[in-house]
C-alpha positions as CSV (number, residue, x, y, z in Angstrom):
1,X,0.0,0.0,0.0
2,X,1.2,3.5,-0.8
3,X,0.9,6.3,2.2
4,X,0.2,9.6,0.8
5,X,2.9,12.2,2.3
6,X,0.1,14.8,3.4
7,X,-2.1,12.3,5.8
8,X,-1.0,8.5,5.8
9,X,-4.3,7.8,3.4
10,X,-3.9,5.3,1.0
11,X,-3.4,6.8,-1.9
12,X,-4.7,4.6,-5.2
13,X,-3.8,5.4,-9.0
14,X,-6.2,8.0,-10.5
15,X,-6.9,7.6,-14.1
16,X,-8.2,10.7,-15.1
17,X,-5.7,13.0,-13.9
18,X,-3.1,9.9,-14.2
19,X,-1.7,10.3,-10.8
20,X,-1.4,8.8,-7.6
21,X,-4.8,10.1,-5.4
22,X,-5.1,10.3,-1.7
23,X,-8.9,9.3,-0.9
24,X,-9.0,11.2,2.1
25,X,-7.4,14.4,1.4
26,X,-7.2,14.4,-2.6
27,X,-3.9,15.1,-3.1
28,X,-2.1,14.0,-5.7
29,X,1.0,12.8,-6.6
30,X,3.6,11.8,-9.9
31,X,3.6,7.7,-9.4
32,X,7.8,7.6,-9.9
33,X,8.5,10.0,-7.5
34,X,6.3,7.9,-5.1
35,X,7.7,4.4,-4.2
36,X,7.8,2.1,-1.1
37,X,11.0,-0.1,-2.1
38,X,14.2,1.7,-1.4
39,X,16.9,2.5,-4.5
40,X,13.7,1.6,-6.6
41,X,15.3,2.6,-9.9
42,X,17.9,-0.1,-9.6
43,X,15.3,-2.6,-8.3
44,X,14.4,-6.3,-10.5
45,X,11.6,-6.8,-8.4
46,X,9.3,-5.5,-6.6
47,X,6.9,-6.4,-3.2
48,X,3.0,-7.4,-4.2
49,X,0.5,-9.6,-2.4
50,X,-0.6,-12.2,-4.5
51,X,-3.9,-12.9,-3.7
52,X,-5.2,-16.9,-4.2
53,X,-9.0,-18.3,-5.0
54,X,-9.5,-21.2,-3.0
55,X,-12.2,-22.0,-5.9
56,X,-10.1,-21.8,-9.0
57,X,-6.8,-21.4,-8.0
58,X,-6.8,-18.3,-9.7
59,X,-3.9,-15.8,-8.6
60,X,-3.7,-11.7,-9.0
61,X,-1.0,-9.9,-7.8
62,X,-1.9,-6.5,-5.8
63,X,0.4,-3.5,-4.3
64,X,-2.2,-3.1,-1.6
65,X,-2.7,-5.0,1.2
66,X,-6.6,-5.6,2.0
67,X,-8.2,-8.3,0.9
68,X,-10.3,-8.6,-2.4
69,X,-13.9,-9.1,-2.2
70,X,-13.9,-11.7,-5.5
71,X,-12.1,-13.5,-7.4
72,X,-11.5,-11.8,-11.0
73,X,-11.3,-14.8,-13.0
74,X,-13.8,-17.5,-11.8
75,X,-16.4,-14.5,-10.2
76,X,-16.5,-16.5,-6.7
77,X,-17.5,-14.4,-4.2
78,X,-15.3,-15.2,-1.3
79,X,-12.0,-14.1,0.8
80,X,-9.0,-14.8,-0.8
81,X,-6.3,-15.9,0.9
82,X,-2.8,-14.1,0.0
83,X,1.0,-13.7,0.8
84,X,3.3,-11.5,0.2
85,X,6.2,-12.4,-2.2
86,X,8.9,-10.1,-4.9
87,X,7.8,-9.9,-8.4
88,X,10.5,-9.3,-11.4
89,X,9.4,-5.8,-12.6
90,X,8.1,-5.9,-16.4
91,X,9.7,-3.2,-18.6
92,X,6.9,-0.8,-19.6
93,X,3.3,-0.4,-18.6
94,X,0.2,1.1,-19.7
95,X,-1.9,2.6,-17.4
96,X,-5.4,2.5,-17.9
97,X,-7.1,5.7,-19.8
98,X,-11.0,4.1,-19.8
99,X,-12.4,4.2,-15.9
100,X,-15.1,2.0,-15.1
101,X,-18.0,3.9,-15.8
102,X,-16.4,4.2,-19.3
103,X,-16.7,0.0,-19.3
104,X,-20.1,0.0,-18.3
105,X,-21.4,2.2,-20.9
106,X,-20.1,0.2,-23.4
107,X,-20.9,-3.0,-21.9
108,X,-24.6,-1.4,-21.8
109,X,-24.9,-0.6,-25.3
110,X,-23.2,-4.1,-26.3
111,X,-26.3,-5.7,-24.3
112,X,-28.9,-3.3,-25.8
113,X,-27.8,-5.2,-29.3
114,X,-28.0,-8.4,-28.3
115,X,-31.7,-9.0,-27.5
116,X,-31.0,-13.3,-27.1
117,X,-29.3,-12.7,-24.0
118,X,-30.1,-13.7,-20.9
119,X,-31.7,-11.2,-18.6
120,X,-29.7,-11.5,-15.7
121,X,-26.3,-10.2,-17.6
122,X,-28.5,-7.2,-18.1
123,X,-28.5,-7.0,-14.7
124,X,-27.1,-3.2,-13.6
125,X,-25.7,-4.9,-10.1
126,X,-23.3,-7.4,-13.0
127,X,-22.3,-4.6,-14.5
128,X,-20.8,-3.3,-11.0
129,X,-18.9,-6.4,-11.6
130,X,-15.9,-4.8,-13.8
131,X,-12.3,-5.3,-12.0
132,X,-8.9,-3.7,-13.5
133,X,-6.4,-5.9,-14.1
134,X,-3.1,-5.6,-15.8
135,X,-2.3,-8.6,-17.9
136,X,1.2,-9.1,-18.7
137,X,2.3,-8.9,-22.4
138,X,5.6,-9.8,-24.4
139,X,6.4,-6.7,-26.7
140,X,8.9,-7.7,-29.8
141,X,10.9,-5.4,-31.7
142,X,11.9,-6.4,-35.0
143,X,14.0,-4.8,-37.4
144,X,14.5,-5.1,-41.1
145,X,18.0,-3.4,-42.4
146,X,19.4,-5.2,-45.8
147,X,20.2,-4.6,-49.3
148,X,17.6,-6.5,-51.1
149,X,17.4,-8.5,-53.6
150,X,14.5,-10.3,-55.1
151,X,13.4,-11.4,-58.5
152,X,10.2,-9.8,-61.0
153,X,8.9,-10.9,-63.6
154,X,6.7,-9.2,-66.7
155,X,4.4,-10.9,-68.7
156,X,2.6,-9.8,-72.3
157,X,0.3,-11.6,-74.8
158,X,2.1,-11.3,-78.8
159,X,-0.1,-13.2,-80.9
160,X,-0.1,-16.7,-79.8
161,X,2.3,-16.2,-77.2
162,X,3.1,-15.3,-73.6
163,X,6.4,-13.6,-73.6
164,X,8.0,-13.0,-69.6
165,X,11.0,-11.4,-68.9
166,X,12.5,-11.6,-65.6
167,X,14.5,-9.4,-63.5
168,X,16.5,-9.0,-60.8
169,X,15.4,-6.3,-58.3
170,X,17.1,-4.4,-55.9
171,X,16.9,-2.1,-52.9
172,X,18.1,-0.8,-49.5
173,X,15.5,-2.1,-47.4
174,X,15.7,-0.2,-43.9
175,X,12.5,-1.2,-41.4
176,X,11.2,-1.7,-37.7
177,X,8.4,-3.3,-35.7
178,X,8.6,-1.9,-32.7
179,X,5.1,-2.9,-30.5
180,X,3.8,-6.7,-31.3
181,X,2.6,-7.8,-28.6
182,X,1.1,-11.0,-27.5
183,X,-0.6,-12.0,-23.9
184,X,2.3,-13.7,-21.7
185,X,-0.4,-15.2,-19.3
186,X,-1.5,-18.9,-20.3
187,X,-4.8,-17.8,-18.1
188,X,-5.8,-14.9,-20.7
189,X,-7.6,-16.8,-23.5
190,X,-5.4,-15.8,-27.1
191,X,-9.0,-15.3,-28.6
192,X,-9.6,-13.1,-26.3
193,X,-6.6,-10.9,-26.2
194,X,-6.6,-10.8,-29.9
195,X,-10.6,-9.8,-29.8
196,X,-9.4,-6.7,-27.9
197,X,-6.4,-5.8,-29.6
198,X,-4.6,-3.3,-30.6
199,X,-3.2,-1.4,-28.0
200,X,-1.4,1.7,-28.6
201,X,2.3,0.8,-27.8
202,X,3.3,4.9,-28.4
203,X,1.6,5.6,-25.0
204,X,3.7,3.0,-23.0
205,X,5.7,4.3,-20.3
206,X,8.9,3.2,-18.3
207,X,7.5,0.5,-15.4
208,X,6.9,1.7,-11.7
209,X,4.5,-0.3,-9.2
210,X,3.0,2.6,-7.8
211,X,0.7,2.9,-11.1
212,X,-0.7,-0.4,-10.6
213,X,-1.8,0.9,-6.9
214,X,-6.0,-0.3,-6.8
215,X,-5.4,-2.7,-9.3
216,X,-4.7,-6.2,-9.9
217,X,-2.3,-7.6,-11.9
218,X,-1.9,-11.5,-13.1
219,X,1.5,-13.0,-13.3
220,X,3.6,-14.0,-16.3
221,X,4.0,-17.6,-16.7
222,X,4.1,-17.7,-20.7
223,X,8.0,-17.6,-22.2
224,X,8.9,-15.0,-24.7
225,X,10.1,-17.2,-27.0
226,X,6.5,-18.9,-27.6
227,X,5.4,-16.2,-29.8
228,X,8.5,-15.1,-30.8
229,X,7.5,-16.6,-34.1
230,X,4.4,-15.1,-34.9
231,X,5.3,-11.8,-34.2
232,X,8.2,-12.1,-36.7
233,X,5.9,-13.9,-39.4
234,X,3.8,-10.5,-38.8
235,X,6.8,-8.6,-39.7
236,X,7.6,-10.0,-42.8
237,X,3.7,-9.4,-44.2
238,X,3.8,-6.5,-43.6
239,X,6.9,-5.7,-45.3
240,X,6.0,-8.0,-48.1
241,X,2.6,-6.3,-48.8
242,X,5.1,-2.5,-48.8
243,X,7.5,-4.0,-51.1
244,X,4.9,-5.2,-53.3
245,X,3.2,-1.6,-53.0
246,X,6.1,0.4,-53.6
247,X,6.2,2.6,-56.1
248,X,8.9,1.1,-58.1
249,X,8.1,-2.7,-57.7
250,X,4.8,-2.9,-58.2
251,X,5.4,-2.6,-62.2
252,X,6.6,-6.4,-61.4
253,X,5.4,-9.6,-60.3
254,X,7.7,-9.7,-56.9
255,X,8.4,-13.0,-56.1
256,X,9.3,-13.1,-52.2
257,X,10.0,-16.5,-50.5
258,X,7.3,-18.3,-48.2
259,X,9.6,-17.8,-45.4
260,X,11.4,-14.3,-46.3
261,X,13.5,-14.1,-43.0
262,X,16.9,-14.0,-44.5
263,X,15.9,-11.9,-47.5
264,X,14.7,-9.1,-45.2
265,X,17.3,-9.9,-42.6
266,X,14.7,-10.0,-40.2
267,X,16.4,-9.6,-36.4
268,X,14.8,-9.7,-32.9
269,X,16.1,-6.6,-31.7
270,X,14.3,-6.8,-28.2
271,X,11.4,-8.4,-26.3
272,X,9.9,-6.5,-23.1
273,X,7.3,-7.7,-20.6
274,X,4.9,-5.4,-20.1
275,X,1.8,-5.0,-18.5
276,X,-1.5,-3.6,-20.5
277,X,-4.5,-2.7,-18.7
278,X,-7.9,-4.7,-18.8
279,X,-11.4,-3.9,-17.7
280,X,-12.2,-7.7,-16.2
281,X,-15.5,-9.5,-15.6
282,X,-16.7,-12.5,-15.1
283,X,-20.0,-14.6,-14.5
284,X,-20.5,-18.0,-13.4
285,X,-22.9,-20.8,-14.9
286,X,-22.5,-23.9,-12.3
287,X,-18.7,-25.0,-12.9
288,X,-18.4,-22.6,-16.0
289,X,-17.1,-19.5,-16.6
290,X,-18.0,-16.3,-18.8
291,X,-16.2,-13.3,-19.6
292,X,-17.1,-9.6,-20.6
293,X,-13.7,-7.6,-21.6
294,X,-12.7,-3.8,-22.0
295,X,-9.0,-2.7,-23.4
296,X,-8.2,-0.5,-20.7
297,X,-6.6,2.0,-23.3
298,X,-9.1,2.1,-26.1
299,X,-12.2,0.9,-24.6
300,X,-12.7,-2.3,-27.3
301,X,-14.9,-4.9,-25.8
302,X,-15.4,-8.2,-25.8
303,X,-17.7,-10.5,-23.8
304,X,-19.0,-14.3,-24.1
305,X,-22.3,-14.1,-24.5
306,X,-24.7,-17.0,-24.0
307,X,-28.1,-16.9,-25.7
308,X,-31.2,-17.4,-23.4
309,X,-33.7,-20.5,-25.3
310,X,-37.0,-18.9,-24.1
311,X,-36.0,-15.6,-25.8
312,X,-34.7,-16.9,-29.1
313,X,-37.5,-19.5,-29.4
314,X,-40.1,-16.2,-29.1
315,X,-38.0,-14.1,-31.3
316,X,-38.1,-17.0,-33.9
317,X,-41.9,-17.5,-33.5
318,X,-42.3,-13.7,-33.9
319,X,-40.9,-13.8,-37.0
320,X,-41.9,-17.2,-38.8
321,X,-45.8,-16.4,-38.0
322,X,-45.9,-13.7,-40.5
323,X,-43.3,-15.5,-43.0
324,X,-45.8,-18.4,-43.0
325,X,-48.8,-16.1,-43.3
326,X,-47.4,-14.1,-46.6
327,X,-45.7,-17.6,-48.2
328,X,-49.4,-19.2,-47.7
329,X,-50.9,-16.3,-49.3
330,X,-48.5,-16.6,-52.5
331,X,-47.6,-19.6,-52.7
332,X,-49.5,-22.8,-53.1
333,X,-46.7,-25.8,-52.1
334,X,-47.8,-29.7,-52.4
335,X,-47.3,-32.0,-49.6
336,X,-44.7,-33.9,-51.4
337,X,-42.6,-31.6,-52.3
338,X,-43.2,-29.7,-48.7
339,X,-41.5,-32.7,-47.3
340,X,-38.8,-32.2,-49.8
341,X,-38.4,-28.6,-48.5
342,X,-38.0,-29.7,-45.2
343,X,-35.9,-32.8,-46.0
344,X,-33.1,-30.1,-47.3
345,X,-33.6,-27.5,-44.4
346,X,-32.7,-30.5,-41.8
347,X,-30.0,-31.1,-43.6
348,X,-28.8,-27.8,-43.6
349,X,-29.5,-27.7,-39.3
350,X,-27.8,-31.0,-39.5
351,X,-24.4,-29.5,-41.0
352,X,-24.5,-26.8,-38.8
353,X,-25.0,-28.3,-35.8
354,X,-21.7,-30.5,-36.7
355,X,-19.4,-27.7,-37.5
356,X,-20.4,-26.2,-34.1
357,X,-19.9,-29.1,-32.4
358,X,-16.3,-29.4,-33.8
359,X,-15.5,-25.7,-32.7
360,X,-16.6,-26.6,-29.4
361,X,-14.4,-29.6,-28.8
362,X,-11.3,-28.0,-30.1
363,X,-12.0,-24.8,-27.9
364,X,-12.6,-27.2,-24.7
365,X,-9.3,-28.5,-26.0
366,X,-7.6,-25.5,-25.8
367,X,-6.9,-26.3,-29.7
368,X,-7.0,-23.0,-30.5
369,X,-4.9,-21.5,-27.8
370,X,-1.4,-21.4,-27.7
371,X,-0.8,-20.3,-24.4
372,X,-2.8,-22.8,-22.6
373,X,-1.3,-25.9,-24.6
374,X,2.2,-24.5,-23.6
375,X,1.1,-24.2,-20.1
376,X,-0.6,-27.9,-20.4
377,X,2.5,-28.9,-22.0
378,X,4.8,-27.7,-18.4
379,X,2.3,-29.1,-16.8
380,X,2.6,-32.2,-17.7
381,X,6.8,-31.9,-17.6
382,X,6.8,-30.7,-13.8
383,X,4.2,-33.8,-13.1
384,X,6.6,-36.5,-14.8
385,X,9.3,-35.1,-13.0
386,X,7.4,-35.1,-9.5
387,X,6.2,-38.6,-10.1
388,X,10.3,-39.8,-10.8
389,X,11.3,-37.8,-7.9
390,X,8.7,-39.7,-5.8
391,X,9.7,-43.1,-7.1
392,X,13.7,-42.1,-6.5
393,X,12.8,-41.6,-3.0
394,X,10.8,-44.9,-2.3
395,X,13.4,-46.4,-4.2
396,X,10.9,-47.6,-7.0
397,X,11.8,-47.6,-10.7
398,X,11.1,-44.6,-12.2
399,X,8.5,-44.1,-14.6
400,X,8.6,-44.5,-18.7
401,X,12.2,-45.3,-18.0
402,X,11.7,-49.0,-19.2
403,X,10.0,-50.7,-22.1
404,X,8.4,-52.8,-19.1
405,X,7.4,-50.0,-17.2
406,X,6.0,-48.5,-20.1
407,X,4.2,-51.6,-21.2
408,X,3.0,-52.4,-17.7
409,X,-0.1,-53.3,-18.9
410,X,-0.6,-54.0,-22.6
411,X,-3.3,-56.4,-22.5
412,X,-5.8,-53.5,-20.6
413,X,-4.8,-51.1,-22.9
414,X,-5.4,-53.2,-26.5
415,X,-8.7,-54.1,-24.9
416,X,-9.6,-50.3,-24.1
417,X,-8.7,-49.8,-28.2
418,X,-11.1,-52.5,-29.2
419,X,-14.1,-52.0,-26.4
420,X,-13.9,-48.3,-28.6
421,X,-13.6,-50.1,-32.1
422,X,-16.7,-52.1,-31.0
423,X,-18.7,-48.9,-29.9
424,X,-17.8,-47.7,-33.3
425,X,-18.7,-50.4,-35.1
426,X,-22.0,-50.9,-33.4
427,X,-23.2,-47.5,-33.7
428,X,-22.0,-47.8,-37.6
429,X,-24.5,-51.0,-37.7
430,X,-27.2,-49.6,-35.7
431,X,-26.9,-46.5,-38.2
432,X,-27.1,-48.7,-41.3
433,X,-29.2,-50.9,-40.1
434,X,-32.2,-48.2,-39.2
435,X,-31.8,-46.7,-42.4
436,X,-31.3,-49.8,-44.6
437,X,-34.5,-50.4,-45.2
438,X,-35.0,-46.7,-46.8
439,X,-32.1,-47.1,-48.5
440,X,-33.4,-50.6,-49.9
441,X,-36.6,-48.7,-50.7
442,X,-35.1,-46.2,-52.8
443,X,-32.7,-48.0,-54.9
444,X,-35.9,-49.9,-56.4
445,X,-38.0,-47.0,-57.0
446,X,-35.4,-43.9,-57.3
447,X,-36.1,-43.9,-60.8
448,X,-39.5,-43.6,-60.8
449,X,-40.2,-41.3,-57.5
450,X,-36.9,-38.8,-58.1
451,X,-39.6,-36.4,-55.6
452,X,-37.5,-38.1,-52.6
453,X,-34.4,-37.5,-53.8
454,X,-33.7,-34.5,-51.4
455,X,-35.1,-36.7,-48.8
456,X,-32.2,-39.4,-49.7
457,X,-29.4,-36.6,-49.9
458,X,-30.4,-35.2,-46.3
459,X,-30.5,-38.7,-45.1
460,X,-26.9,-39.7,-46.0
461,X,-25.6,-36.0,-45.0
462,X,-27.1,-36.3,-41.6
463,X,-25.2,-39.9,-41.3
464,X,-22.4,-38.7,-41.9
465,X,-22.8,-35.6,-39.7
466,X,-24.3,-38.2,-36.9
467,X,-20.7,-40.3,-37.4
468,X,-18.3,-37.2,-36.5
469,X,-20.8,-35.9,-33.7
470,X,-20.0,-39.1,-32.0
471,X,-16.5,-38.5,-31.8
472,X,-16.5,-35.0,-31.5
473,X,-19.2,-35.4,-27.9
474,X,-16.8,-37.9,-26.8
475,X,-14.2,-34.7,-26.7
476,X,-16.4,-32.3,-24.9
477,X,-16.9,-33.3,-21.2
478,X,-19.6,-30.5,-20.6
479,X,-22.1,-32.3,-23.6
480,X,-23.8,-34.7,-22.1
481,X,-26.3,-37.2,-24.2
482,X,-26.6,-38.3,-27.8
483,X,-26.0,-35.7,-30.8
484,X,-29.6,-33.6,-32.0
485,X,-28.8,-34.9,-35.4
486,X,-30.2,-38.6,-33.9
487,X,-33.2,-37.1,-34.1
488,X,-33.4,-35.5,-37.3
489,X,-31.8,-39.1,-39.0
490,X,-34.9,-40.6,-37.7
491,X,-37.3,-37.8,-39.0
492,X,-35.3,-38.5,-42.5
493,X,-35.7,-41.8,-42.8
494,X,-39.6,-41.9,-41.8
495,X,-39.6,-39.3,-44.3
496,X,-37.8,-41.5,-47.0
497,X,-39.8,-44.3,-46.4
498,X,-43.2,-42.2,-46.8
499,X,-42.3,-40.2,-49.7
500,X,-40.6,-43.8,-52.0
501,X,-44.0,-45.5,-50.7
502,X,-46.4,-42.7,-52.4
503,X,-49.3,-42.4,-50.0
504,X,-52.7,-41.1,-51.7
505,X,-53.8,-39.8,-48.7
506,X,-51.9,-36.0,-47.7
507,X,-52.2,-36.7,-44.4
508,X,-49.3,-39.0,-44.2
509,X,-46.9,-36.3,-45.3
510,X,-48.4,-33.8,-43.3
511,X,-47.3,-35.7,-40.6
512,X,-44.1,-36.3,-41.1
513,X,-43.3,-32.6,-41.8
514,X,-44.9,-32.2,-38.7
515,X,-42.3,-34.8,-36.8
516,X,-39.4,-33.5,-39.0
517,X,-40.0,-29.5,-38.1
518,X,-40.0,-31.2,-34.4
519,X,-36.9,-32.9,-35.3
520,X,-35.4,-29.6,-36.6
521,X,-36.4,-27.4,-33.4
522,X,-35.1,-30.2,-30.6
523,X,-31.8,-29.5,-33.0
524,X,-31.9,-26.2,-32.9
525,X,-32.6,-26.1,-28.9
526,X,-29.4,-28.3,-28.4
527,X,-27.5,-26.2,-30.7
528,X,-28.3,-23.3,-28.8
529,X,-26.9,-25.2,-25.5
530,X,-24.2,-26.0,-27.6
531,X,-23.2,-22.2,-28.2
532,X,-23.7,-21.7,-25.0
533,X,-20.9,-24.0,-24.1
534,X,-18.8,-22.2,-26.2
535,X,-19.8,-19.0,-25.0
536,X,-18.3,-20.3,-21.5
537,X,-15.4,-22.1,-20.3
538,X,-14.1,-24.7,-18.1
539,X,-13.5,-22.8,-14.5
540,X,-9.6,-21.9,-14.9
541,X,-7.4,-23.5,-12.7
542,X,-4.5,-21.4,-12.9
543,X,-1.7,-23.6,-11.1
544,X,0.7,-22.7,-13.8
545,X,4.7,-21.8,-12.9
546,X,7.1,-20.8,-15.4
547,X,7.8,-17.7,-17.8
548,X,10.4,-16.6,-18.2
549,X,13.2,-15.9,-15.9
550,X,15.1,-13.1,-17.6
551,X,11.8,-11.1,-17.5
């Protein structure tokens, strides 16, 4: 905590008038002429209190010393406990330029625009919810000095002909990137920081603790060399796309290698931690997590939002009941080829509901995030290690040391490969068999009733959808039950069967557009829960060490 000179207050970073502000006797103070740690310039480190959620595991860091109310990350309301420990100080900072009220206004209108969601995020008490946090962040800077050299080519049409000529073109290439930055905290979700970037790197200024007095910070446990990569391939576009641009080249074809590193002489000049500020919220859903987001700088938002079923099944009634009205009035549609209608619109659900299901297992996966497959990745190194340090001591063969050890079992694990081969194969048969009877239906009469062919397409594009949702459920913990698309296959195939057999009676088909627009809505509804697992998260269980120690 920082004790203001005048009264012994506590004096808390102000970011309107960017200063430290006493909030007893409102005076205010530069932050780096006020510091607690002695010699502070020549300082590594510097004294916080991490605090710890018992729930999550979740830790912030904090200059002051009282207790938070919540926990940041997971929204548990609770005490948390903390300790006091040294910190290596990051290089720059950010301080934050959007105060909270600024947050809630755009969190607010973000709301107003989504109508789907549900009413207790409208809530104004959530919206008192917002937290600052500074999130730690790996700056790069890259620079591009070289005399270049690449090829060009020019190409003309003389009467049958293409004629190119090539050339060799040259240039003093002289460029920087000094600002790409990239989260250094495996707990801040990459689509996440990238949904709220940029931030404006100009405005960073030299590091001092005092600025992050009355906020939190979360700790850097991510190694700069993880993205070292991808901030230089960002490099390279963009000096591919000038070159390509410039004045003089772009009378040629420039031909610049996939990889153009050495051509552009492309050299890590520096990588900084800092720490960027973020407007923080979160909201719980039984062991699930959401997130609402604000840059801290710009005021960009981002927030998971889950849609609320009651809502979007009324807003979907509200607006079918007069589509149906004005299509009766125009159009006059047979029975048979209603069903045909609706044999291609469950398709169409069915595909959908598969691609989503696929986006959620590889975000439950943490597929799509770097940062948490490094941090799994240590993980799983510091447990290995534990476990042969354990066995050391009781004087026990380590583990995966031997083929033995590693083979300990192999008779359990080839029947755990086949018990899932069987599952496979009997939900292949059970598939086949259910729908080999339409199928056996409409190879005899295809010809003569080409009416069901939609029927037939949907049929064997919702098996096939039905075959990946079974492996895809079996990688998402929080999906529980069989895949919608059952349902629709089902609808299908009654609908198959009716339309090769050719009823007189319209009743029959009525019917079954009846049970496949029931079909299509149970769909819909478990797609809906499926967004909503994708909206939301598993809760974080931030027991991650590492980083980098050169930070």
């Amino acid at each position: 905590m920082y004790d203001c000179p005048a009264c012994g207050g506590n004096l808390k970073f102000d970011i309107e008038s960017q200063q430290l502000a006493c909030g007893y006797c409102n005076a205010k103070y530069d932050p780096y002429k006020i510091t607690k740690d002695k010699d502070g310039e020549e300082q590594k480190d510097f004294e916080v209190t991490i605090f710890t959620c018992p729930q999550c595991g979740g830790e912030i860091l904090s200059t002051d010393n009282t207790a938070a109310g919540f926990c940041s990350f997971c929204g548990a309301s609770t005490i948390l406990s903390s300790r006091i420990t040294r910190e290596k100080k990051p290089n720059y900072i950010i301080p934050f330029q959007k105060t909270k009220e600024d947050c809630k206004r755009e969190y607010q209108k973000l709301m107003r625009m989504f109508i789907y969601a549900p009413s207790h995020l409208k809530n104004p008490d959530k919206v008192n919810g917002f937290r600052g946090i500074y999130m730690p962040y790996w700056v790069y800077f890259y620079s591009q000095k070289t005399h270049l050299l690449l090829n060009g080519s020019k190409s003309h049409r003389s009467g049958d002909y293409i004629i190119t000529k090539h050339y060799d073109l040259s240039g003093e290439l002289d460029a920087y990137y000094k600002g790409i930055s990239y989260d250094g905290s495996s707990s801040f979700a990459d689509r996440i920081s990238e949904s709220i970037a940029p931030y404006d790197v100009k405005n960073m200024k030299e590091f001092t603790p005092s600025i992050l007095s009355g906020f939190y910070a979360d700790t850097n446990d991510l190694d700069k060399k993880l993205y070292s990569a991808d901030a230089k391939a960002i490099a390279n576009d963009e000096t591919s796309k000038f070159v390509k641009k410039n004045k003089e080249f772009s009378k040629y074809s420039v031909s610049i290698p996939k990889d153009p590193s050495n051509s552009f002489n492309t050299t890590l000049e520096s990588c900084d931690l800092a720490m960027f500020p973020v407007w923080f919220m979160s909201y719980k859903n039984g062991d699930r997590v959401s997130y609402a987001t604000v840059n801290g700088q710009t005021g960009k938002i981002f927030a998971d939002l889950p849609v609320s079923i009651p809502k979007f099944l009324i807003g979907a009634l509200v607006i079918a009941i007069p589509i149906f009205f004005l299509l009766n009035a125009f159009l006059t549609i047979i029975p048979t080829i209603l069903v045909s209608f609706v044999a291609v619109l469950a398709m169409i659900v069915g595909i959908i509901y598969t691609v989503e299901l696929k986006k959620i297992a590889t975000k439950e996966n943490g597929e799509d995030d770097k940062g948490k497959q490094e941090a799994d990745r240590l993980a799983r190194i510091r447990k290995e290690k534990k476990e042969r340090e354990a066995a050391k001591a009781a004087g026990i063969e380590p583990p995966g040391k031997s083929a033995k050890t590693k083979n300990k079992n192999p008779e359990k694990k080839k029947t755990k490969k086949k018990d899932d081969t069987l599952k496979t194969i009997l939900i292949m048969f059970a598939i086949l068999v259910f729908a080999g009877p339409a199928f056996t239906i409409i190879i005899g009469i295809i010809a003569f009733f080409g009416k069901v062919a939609a029927c037939m397409v949907s049929l064997v594009t919702v098996i096939i959808c039905l075959i990946s949702n079974f492996g895809q459920i079996k990688r998402i913990d929080a999906k529980k039950g069989l895949p919608a698309t059952l349902y629709v296959l089902i609808a299908d195939s009654i609908a198959l069967t009716v339309g090769a057999a050719n009823p007189v009676h319209d009743a029959y088909y009525y019917s079954v557009v009846i049970l496949m627009l029931v079909a299509i809505a149970v769909a819909l509804i478990d797609l809906i829960g499926c967004y909503n697992i994708y909206a939301t998260r598993k809760l974080p269980q931030f027991d991650y060490q590492g980083g980098d120690d050169n930070a």
